[in-house]
N, C-alpha and C positions, 0 to 999 in steps of 0.2 A: 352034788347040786340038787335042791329042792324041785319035783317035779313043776309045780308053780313058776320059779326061777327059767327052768328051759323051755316051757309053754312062750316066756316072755320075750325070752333070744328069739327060740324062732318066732313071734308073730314081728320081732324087729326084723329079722332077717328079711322076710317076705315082703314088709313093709317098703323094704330099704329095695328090692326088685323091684315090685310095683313103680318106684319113685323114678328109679336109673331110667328103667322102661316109657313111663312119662316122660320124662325131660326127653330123652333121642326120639321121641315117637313126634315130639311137640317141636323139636328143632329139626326135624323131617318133614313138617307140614301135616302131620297126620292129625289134624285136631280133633276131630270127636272121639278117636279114640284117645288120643293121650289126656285128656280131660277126665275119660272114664278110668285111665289106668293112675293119675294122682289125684283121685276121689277115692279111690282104693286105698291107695297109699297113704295118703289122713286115714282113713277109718282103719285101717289094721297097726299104723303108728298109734293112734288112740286105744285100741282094745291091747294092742302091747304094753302100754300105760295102767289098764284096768286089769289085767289078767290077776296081778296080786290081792286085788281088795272082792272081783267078783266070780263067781264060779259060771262053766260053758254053762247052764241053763242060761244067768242072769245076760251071758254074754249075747245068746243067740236070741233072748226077748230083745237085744237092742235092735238085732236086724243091721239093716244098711244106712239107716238116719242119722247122717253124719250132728243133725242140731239135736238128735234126740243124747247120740253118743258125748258131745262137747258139753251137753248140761250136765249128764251122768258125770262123766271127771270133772268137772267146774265144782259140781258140789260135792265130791267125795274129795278132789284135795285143794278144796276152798283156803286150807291152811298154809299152802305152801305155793299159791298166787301171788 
């Protein structure tokens, strides 16, 4: 397996925690956190999606900006929208 390829499992893997974690934390009443734990969970399903086309520098310029992160893949696979 290409290092690039299991960079991309696991930011799904984590992604896919973040997400579980969300949802029970959000169906327990816990909302400010479960809000903060699937706003994670977008932004590291998203850099799961970019890990292929950008390298960690490019990744860690995007930071936490989930619009900054959604324009970044919007327009790198504008082609497949």
């Amino acid at each position: 397996m290409h290092p690039t390829e299991q960079s991309q499992i696991s930011l799904f893997q984590l992604a896919t925690q973040y997400y579980a974690s969300g949802r029970f934390a959000a169906l327990s009443g816990i909302l400010p956190v479960s809000a903060n734990l699937l706003h994670h969970a977008v932004e590291i399903y998203l850099k799961g999606a970019l890990a292929p086309v950008l390298d960690l520098k490019a990744m860690r310029k995007l930071s936490h900006d989930l619009r900054q992160i959604w324009d970044t893949a919007s327009r790198l696979f504008q082609h497949q929208i």
